[in-house]
C-alpha positions in Angstrom: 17.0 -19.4 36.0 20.1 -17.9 34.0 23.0 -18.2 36.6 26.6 -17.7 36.5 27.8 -21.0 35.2 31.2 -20.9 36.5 33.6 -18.6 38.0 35.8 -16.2 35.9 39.0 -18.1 37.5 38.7 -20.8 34.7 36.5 -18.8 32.2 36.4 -15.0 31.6 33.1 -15.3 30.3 30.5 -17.7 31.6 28.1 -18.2 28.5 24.6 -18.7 28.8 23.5 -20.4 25.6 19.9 -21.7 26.6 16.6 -20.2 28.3 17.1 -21.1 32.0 13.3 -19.4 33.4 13.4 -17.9 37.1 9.8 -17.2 38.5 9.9 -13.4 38.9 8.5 -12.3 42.3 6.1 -10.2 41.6 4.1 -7.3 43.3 1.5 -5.7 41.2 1.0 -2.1 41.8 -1.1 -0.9 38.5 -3.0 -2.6 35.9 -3.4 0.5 33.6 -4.1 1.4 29.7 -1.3 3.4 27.9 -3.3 5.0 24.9 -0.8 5.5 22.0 -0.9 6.4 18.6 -0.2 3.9 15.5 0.4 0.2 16.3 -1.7 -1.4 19.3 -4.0 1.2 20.8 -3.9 -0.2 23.8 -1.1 -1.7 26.1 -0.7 -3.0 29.9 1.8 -2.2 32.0 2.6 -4.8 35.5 5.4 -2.6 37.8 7.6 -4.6 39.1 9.1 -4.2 42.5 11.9 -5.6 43.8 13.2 -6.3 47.3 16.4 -7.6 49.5 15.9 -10.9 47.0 18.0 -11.5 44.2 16.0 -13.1 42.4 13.5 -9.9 41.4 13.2 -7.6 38.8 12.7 -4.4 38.7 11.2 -2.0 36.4 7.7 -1.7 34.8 7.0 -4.3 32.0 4.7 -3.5 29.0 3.1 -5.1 26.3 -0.1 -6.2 24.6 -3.1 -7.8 26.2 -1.9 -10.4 29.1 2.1 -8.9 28.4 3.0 -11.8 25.9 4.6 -11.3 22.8 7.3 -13.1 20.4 9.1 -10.2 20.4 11.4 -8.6 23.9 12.3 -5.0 24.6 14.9 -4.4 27.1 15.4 -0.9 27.7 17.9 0.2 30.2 18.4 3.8 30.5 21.9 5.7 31.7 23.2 7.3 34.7 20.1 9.4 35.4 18.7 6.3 37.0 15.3 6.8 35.0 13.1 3.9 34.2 12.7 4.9 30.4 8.7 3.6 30.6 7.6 6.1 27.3 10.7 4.4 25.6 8.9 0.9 26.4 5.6 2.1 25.7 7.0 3.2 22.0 7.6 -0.4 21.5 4.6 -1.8 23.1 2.6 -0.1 20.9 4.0 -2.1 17.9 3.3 -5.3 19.6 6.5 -6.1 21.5 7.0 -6.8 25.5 9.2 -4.2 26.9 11.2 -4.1 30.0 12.0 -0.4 31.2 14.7 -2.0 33.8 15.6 -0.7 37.1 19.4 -1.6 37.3 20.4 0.8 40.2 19.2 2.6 42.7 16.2 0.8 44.0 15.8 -1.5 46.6 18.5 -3.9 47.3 20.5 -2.4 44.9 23.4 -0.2 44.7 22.9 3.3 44.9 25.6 4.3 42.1 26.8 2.4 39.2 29.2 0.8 41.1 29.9 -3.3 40.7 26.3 -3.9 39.1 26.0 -7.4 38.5 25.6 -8.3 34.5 23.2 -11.0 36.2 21.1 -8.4 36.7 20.3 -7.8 33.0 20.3 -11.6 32.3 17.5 -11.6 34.9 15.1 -8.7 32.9 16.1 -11.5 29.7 15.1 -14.3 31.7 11.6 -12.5 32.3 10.9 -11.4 28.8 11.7 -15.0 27.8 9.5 -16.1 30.5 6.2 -13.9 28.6 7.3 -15.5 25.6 9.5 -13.2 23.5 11.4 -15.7 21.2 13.7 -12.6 19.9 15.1 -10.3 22.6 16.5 -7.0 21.5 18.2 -4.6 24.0 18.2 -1.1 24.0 20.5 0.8 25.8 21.8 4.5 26.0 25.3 5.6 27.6 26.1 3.4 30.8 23.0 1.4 30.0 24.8 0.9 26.4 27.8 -0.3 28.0 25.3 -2.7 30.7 23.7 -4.0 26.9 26.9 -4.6 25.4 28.5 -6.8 28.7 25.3 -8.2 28.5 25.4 -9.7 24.4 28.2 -11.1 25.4 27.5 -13.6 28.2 23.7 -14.2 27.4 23.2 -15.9 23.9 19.7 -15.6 24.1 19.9 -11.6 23.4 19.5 -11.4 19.6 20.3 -7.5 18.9 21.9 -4.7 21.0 21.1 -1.5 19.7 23.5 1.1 21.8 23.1 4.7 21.9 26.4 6.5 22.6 28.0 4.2 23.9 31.2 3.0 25.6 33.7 0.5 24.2 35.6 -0.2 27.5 34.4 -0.5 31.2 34.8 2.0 33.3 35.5 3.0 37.0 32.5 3.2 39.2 29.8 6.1 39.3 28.2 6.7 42.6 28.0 4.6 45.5 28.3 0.7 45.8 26.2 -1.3 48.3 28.2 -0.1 50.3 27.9 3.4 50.7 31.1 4.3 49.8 32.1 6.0 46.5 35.6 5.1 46.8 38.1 3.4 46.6 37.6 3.1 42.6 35.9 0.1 41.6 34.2 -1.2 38.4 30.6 -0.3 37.3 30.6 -3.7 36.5 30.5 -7.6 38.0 30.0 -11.1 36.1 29.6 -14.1 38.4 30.6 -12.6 41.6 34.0 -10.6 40.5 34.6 -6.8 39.1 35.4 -6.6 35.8 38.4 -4.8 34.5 38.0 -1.0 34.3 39.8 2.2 33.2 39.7 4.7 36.5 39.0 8.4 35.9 42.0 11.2 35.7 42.7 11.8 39.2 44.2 15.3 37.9 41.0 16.8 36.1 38.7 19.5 37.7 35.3 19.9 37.8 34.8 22.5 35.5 31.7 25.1 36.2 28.0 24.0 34.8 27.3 23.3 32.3 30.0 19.8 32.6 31.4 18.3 29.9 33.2 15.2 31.0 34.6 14.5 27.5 38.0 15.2 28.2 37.8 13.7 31.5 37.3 10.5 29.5 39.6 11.1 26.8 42.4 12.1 29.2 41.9 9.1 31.3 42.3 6.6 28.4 45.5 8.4 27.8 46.4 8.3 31.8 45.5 4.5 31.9 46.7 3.3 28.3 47.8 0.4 30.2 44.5 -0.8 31.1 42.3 0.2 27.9 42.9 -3.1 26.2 41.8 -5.4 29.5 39.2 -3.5 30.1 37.6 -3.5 26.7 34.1 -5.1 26.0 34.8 -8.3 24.2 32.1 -7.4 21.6 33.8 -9.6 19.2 32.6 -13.0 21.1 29.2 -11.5 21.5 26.5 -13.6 18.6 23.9 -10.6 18.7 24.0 -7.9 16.2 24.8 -4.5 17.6 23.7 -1.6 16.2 26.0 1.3 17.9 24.8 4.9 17.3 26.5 7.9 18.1 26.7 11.6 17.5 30.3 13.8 16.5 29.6 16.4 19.3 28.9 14.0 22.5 30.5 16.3 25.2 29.5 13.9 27.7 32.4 11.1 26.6 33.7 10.5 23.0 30.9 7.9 21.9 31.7 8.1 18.1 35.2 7.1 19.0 34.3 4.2 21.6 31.6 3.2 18.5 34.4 3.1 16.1 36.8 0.7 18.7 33.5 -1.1 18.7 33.4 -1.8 15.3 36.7 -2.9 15.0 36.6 -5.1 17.4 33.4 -6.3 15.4 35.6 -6.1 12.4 32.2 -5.3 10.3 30.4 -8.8 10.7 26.8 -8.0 12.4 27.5 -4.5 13.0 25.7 -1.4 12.4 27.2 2.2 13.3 24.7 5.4 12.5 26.5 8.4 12.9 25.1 12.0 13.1 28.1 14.4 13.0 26.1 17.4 14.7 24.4 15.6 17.2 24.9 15.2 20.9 24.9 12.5 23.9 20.9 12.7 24.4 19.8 10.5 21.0 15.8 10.8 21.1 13.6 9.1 19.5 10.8 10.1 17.5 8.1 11.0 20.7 10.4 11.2 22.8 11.7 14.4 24.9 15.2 15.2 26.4 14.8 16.2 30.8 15.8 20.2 30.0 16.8 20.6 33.7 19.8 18.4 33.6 21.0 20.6 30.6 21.9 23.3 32.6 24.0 21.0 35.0 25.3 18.6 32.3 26.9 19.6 28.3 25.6 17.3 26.1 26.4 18.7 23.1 24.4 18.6 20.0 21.0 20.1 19.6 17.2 19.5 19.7 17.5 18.9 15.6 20.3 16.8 15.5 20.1 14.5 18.2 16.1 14.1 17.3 17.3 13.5 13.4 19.8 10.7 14.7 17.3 9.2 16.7 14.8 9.2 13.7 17.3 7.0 12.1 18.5 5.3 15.0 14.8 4.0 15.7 14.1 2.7 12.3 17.6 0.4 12.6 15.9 -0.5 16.4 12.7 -1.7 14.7 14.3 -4.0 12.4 16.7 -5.6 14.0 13.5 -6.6 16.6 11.4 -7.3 13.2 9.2 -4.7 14.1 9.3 -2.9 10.9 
């Protein structure tokens, strides 16, 4: 089982440099076929559902016949708490297993992003390495990008991050913890038991009326908590996976292009990808794939139906071939 190895008193990172395979308690709800076009014709999907254990996954795994394959999917989606299964499915259907993850929300876990254990990811790895997926490719979109990215850089075994608009520093908690409470401010993230460094949120910004962009509540907060920015940024740099970081110029939801640039500089260039689309939003789609319209009139994403589905056209092509799908 892939573990914390030691405590972040005498290491920051705990590094997990070989498969360590936990026997995933499983519960099968449905054994069903997921007809797709191109690819395999033909997939299986196993749901997984966790409970008070630790030791579970859960999420809805899909693949080929009996869910092996060389090649592993994780997809973990953002704060809408979504188990992206049709993003899954897309790479089923080309022969990979995928893991659409459950990372909050569900049983045993935290109802916000609030403290999520990076163990949590290293488990969905520890299961895709456990159907036999020699390369292990994560796909992640906003917070889930910023999940994927903590998650290169403990867990050797991940061989490619592809993140879509995403964050280059942690950040303060959204939603409630395990314990119910939303505050005081705490980290979305843990590693081996202890938060990880964060930037909080602008205590002096307003909820503007819907449609929200939370742009400047980001950008005003890095400038609020300057002092913090550089602890709490993802060391991307000690991370051996390639990361592909995608992101459009009118994200209204938080300045992804910029966190992608600080991404890449921190990367200095060496195994790192960055697609830009200047015109398009936070909600990259890929090709198949539909944005939720109902949480457009709550939330400003920025962008539009052309632009973020032209970025994602790109964006997916860079996905298949840094799993050697293509």
């Amino acid at each position: 089982m892939a573990r914390c190895l030691t405590s972040r008193s005498t290491s920051p990172r705990a590094r997990i440099r070989s498969p360590r395979l936990v026997n995933v308690d499983v519960i099968q709800i449905s054994n069903r076929e997921a007809v797709g076009g191109g690819g395999l014709a033909v997939s299986k999907e196993r749901v997984l559902s966790g409970s008070e254990s630790a030791s579970r996954v859960q999420g809805v795994l899909v693949g080929p016949d009996e869910l092996r394959s060389r090649v592993g999917v994780l997809v973990l989606a953002g704060s809408s708490g979504r188990v992206d299964v049709v993003r899954a499915r897309s790479f089923a259907q080309l022969g990979a297993v995928a893991l659409a993850q459950r990372w909050f929300g569900g049983s045993g876990q935290a109802k916000g992003i609030c403290e999520i254990p990076v163990e949590e990811f290293v488990r969905g790895v520890d299961l895709l390495v456990e159907v036999g997926a020699s390369r292990v490719v994560v796909v992640g979109v906003s917070k889930g990008a910023e999940g994927a990215l903590h998650l290169s850089v403990v867990d050797d075994r991940v061989d490619g991050v592809v993140a879509l608009s995403p964050s280059s520093v942690s950040w303060a908690n959204v939603g409630a913890g395990l314990d119910g409470q939303l505050t005081p401010a705490r980290s979305s993230w843990s590693w081996c038991g202890e938060p990880l460094p964060f930037v909080p949120y602008d205590s002096g910004w307003v909820d503007p009326d819907p449609p929200v962009s939370y742009r400047a509540l980001y950008e005003s907060s890095l400038v609020a908590f300057a002092d913090r920015v550089a602890e709490a940024s993802i060391p991307v740099e000690r991370a051996q996976a390639k990361i592909v970081a995608v992101a459009g110029g009118d994200d209204q939801m938080w300045p992804s292009l910029l966190f992608a640039q600080h991404l890449e500089a921190r990367r200095a260039g060496v195994g790192f990808e960055l697609i830009v689309g200047k015109d398009a939003g936070h909600r990259i789609t890929f090709p198949g794939e539909t944005a939720a319209p109902d949480r457009a009139a709550v939330y400003a994403y920025g962008g539009s139906q052309a632009a973020d589905e032209a970025l994602g056209a790109v964006a997916w092509r860079a996905a298949l071939r840094l799993a050697h799908l293509d």
